[in-house]
PDB file of N, CA, C and O in Angstrom:
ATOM      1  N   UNK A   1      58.377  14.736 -11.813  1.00  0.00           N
ATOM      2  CA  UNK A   1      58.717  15.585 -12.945  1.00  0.00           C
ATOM      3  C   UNK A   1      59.699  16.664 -12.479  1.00  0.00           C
ATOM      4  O   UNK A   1      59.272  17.667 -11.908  1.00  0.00           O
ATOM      5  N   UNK A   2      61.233  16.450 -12.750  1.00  0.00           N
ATOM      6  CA  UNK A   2      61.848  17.547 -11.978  1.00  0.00           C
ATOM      7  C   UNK A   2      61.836  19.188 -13.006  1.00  0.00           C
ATOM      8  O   UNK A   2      62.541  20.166 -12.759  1.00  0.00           O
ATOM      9  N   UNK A   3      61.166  19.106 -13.763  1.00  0.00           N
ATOM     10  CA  UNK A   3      61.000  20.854 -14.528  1.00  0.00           C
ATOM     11  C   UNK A   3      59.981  21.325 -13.265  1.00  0.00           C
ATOM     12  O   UNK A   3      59.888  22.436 -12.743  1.00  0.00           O
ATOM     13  N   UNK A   4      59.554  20.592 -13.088  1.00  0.00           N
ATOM     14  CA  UNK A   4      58.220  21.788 -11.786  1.00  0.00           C
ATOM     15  C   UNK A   4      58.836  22.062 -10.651  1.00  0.00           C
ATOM     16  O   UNK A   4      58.191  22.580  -9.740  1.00  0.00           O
ATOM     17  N   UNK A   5      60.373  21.726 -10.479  1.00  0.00           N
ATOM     18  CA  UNK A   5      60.684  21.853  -9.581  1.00  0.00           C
ATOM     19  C   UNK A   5      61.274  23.398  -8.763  1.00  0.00           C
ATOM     20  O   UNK A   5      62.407  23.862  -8.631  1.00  0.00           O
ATOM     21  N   UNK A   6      60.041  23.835  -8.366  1.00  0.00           N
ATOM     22  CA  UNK A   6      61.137  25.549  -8.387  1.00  0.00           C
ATOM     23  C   UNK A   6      62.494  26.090  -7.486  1.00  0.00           C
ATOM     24  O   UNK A   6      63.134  27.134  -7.359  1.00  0.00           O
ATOM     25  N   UNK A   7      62.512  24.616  -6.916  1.00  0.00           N
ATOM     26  CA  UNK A   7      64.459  25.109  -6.393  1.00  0.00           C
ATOM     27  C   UNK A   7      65.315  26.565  -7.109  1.00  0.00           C
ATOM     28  O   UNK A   7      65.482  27.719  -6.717  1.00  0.00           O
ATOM     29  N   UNK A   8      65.788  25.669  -8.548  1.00  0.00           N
ATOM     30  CA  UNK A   8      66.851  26.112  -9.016  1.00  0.00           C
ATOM     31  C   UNK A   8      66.569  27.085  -9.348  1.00  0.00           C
ATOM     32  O   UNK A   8      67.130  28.099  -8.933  1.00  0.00           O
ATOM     33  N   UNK A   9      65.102  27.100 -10.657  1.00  0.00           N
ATOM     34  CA  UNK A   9      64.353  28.266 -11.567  1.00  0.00           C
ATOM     35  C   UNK A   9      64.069  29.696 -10.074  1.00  0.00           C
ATOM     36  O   UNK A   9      64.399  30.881 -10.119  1.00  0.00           O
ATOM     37  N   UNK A  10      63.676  29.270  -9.433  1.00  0.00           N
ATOM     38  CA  UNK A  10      63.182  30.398  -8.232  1.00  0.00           C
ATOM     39  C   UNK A  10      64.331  31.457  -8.276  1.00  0.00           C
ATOM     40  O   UNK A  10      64.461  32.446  -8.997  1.00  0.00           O
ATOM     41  N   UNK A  11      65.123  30.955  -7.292  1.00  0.00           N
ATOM     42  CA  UNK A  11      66.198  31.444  -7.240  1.00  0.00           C
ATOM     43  C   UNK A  11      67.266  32.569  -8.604  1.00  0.00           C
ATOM     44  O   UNK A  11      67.693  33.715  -8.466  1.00  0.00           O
ATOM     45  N   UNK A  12      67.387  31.594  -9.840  1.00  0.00           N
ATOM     46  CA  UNK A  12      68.115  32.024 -10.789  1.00  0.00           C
ATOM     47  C   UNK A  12      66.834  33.599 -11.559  1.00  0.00           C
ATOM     48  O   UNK A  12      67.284  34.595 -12.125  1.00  0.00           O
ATOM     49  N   UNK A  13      65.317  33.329 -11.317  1.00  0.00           N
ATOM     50  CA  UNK A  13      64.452  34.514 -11.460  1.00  0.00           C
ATOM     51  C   UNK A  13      64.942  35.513 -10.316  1.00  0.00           C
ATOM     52  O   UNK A  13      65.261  36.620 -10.748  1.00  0.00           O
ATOM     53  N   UNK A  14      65.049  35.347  -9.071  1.00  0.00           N
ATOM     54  CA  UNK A  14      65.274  36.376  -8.343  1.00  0.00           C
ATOM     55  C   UNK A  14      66.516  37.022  -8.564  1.00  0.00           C
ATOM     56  O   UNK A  14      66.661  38.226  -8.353  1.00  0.00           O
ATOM     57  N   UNK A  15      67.352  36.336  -8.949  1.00  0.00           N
ATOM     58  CA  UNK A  15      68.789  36.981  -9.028  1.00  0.00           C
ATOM     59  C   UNK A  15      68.823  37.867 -10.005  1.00  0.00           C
ATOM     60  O   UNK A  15      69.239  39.017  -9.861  1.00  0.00           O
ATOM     61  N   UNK A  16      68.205  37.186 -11.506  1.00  0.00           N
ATOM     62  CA  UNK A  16      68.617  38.157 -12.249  1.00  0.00           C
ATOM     63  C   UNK A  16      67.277  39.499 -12.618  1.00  0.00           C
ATOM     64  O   UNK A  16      67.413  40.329 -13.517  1.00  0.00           O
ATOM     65  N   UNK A  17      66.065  39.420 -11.698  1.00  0.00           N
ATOM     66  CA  UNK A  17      65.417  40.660 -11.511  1.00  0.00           C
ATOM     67  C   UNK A  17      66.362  41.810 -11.108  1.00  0.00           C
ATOM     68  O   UNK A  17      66.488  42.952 -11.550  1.00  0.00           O
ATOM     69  N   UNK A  18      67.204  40.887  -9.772  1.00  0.00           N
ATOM     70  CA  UNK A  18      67.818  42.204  -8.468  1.00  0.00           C
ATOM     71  C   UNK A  18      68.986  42.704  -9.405  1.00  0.00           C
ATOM     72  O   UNK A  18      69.479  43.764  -9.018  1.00  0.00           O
ATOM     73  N   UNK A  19      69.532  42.176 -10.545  1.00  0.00           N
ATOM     74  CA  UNK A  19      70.449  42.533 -10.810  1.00  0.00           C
ATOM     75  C   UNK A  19      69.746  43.576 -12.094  1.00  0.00           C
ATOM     76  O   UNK A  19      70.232  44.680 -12.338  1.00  0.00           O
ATOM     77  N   UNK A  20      68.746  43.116 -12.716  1.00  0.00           N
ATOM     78  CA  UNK A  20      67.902  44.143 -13.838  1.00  0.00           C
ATOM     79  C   UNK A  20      67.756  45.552 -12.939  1.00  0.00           C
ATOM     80  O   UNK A  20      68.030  46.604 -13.517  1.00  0.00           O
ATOM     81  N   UNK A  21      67.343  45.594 -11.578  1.00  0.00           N
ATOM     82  CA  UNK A  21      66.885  46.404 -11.277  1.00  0.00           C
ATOM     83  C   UNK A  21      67.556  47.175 -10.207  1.00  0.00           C
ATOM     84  O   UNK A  21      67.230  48.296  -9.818  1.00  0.00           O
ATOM     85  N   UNK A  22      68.702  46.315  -9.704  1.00  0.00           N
ATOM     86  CA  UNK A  22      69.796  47.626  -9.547  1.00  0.00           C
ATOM     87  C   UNK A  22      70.889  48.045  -9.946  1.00  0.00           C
ATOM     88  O   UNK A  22      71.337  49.155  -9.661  1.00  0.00           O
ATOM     89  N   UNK A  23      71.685  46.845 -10.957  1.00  0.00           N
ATOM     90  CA  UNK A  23      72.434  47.575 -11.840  1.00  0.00           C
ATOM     91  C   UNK A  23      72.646  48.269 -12.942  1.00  0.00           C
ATOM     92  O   UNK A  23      73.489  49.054 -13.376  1.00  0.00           O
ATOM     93  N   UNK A  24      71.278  47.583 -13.411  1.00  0.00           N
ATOM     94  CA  UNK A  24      71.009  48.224 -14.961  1.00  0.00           C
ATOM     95  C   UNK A  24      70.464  49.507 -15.048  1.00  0.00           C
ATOM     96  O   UNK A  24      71.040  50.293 -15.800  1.00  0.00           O
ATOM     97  N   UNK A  25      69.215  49.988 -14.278  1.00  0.00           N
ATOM     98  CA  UNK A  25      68.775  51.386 -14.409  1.00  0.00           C
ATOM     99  C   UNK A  25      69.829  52.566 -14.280  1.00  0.00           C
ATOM    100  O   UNK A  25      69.878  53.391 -15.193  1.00  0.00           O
ATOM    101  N   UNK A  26      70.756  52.694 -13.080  1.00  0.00           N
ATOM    102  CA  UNK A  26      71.547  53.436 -12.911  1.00  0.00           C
ATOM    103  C   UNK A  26      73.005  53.646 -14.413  1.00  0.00           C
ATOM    104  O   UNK A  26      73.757  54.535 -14.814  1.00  0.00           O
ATOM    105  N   UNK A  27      72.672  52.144 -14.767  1.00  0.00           N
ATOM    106  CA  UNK A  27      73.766  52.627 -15.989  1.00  0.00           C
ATOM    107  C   UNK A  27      73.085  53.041 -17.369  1.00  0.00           C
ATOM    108  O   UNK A  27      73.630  53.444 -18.396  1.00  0.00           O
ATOM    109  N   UNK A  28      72.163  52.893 -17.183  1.00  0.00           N
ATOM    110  CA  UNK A  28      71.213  53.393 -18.514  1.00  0.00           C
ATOM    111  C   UNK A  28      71.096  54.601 -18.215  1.00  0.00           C
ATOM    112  O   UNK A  28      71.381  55.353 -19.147  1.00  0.00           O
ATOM    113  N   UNK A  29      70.680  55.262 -16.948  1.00  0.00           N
ATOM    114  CA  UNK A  29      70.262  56.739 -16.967  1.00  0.00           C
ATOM    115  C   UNK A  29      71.575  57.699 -17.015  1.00  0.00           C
ATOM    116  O   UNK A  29      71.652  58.892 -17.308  1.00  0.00           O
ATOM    117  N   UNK A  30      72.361  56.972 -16.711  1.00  0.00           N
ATOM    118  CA  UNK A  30      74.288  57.967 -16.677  1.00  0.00           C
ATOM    119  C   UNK A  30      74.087  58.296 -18.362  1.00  0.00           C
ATOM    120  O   UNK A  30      74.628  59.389 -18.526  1.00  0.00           O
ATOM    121  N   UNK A  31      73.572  57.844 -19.601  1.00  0.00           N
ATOM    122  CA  UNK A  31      74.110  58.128 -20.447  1.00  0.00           C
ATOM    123  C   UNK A  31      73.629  59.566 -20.511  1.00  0.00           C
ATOM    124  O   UNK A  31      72.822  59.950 -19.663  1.00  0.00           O
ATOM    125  N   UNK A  32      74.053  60.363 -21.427  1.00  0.00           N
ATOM    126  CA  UNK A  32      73.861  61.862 -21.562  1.00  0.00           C
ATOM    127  C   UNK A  32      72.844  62.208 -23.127  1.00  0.00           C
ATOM    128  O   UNK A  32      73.392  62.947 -23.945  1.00  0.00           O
ATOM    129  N   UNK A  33      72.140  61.942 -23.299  1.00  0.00           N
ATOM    130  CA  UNK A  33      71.239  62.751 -24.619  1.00  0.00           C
ATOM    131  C   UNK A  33      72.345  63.574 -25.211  1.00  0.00           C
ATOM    132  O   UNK A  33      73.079  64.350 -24.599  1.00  0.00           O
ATOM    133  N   UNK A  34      72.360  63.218 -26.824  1.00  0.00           N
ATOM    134  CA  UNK A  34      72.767  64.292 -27.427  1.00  0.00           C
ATOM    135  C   UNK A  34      72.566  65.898 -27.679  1.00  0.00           C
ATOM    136  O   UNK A  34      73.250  66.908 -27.513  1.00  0.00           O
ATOM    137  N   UNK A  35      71.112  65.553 -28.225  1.00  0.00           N
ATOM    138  CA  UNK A  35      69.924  66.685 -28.103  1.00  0.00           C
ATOM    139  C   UNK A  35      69.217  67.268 -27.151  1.00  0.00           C
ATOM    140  O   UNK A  35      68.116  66.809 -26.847  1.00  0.00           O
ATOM    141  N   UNK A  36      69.602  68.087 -26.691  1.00  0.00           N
ATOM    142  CA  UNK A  36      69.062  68.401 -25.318  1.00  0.00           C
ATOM    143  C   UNK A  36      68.165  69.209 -26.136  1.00  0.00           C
ATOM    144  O   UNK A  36      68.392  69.684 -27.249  1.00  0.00           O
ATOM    145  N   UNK A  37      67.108  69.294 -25.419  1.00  0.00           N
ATOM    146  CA  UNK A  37      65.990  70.175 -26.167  1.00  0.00           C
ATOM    147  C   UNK A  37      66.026  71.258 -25.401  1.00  0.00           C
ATOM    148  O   UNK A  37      66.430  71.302 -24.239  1.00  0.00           O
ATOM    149  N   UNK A  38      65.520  72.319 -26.175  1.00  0.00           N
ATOM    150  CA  UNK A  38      65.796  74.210 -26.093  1.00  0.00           C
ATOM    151  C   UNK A  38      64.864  74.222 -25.553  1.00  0.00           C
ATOM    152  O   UNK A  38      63.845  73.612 -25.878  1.00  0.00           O
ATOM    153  N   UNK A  39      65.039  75.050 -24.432  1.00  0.00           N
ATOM    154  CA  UNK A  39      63.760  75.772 -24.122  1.00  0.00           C
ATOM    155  C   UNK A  39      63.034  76.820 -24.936  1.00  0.00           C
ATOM    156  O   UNK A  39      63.628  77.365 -25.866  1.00  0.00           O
ATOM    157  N   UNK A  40      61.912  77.103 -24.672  1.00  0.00           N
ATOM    158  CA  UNK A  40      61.325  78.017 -26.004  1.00  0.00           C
ATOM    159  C   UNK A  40      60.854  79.257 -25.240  1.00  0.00           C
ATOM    160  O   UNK A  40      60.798  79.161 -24.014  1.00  0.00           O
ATOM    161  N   UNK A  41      60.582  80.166 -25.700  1.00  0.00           N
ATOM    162  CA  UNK A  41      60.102  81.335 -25.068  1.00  0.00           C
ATOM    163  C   UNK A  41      58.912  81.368 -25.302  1.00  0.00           C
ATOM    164  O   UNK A  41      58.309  80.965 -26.297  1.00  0.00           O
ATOM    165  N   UNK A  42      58.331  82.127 -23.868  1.00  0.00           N
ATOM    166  CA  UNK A  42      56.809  82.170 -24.006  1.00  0.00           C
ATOM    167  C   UNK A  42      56.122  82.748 -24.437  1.00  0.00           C
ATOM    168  O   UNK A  42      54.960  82.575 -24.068  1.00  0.00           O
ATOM    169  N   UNK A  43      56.387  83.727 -25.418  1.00  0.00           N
ATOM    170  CA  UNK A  43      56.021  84.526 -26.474  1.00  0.00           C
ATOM    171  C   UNK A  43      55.528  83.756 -27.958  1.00  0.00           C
ATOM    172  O   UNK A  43      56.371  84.142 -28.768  1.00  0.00           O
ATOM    173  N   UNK A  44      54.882  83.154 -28.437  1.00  0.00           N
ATOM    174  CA  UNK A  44      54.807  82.524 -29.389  1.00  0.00           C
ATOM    175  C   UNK A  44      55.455  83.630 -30.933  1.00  0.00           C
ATOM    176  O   UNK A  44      55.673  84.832 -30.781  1.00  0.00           O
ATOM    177  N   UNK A  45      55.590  83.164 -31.816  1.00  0.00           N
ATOM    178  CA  UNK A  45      56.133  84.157 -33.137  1.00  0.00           C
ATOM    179  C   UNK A  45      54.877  84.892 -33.373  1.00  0.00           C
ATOM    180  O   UNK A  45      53.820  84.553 -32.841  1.00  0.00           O
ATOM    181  N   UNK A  46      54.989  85.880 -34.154  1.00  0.00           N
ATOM    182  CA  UNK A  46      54.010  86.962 -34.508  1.00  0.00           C
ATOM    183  C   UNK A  46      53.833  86.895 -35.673  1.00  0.00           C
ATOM    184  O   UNK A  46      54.385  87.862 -36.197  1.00  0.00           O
ATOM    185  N   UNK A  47      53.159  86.012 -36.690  1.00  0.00           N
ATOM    186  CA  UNK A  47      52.722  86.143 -37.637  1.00  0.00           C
ATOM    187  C   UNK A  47      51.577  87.027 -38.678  1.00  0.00           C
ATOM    188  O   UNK A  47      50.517  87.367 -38.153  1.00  0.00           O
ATOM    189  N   UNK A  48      51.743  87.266 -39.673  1.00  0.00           N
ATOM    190  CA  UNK A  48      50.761  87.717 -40.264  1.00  0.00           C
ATOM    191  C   UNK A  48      50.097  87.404 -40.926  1.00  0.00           C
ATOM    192  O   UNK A  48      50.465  86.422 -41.571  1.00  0.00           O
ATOM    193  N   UNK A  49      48.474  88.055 -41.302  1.00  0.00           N
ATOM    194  CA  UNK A  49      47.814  87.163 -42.104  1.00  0.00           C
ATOM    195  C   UNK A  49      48.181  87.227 -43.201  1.00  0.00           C
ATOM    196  O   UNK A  49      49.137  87.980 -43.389  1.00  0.00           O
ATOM    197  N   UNK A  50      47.583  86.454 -44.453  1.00  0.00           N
ATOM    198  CA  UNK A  50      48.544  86.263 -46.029  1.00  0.00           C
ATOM    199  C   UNK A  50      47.213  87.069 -46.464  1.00  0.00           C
ATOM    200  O   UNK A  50      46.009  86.958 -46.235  1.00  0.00           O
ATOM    201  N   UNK A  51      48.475  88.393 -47.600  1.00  0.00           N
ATOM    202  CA  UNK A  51      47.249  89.300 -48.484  1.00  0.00           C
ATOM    203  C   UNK A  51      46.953  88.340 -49.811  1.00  0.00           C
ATOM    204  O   UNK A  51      47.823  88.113 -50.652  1.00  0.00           O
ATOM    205  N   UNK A  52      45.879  87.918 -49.864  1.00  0.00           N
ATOM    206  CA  UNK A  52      45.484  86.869 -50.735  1.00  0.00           C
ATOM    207  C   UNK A  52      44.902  87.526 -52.050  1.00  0.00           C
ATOM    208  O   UNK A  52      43.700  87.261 -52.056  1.00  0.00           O
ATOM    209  N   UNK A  53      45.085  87.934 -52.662  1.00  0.00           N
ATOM    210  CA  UNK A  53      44.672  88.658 -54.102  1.00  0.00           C
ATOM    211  C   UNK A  53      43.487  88.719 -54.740  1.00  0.00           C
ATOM    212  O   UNK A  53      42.912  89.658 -55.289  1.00  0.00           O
ATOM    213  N   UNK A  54      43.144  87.346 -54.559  1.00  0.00           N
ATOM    214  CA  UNK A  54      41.603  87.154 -55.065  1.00  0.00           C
ATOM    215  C   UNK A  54      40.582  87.465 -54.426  1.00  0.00           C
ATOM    216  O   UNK A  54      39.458  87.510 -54.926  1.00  0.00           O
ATOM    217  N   UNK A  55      40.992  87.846 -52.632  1.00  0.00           N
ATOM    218  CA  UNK A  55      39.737  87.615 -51.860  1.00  0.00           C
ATOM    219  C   UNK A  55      39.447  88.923 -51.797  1.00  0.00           C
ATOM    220  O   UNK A  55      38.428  89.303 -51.220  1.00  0.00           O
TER     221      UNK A  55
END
C-alpha cells in the first residue's frame, strides 16, 4: 500500500512546520496594532453618590 508510506509525507510535514515556525511568527509579530491601548492612571474617577428624591 504505497499511502503508508512515510518517505515523501514525513519529510514534506517537517518542512512545512520549520517554515510555519520560523518564517511566519516573525512576520506576523512586525505588524504594528493600530490601537495601542492608553495607559490609565491609578487614581480611579471620583464619583458621587446620586441625590435620589424619593429616598
Amino acid at each position: 500500500m504505497p499511502q503508508l508510506d512515510p518517505a515523501p509525507w514525513l519529510t514534506i510535514f517537517i518542512f512545512s512546520w520549520l517554515i510555519f515556525l520560523t518564517i511566519l511568527p516573525p512576520k506576523v509579530l512586525a505588524h504594528a496594532f493600530l490601537n495601542e491601548p492608553a495607559p490609565h492612571n491609578a487614581e480611579g474617577s471620583k464619583t458621587s453618590a446620586w441625590n435620589w428624591p424619593w429616598h
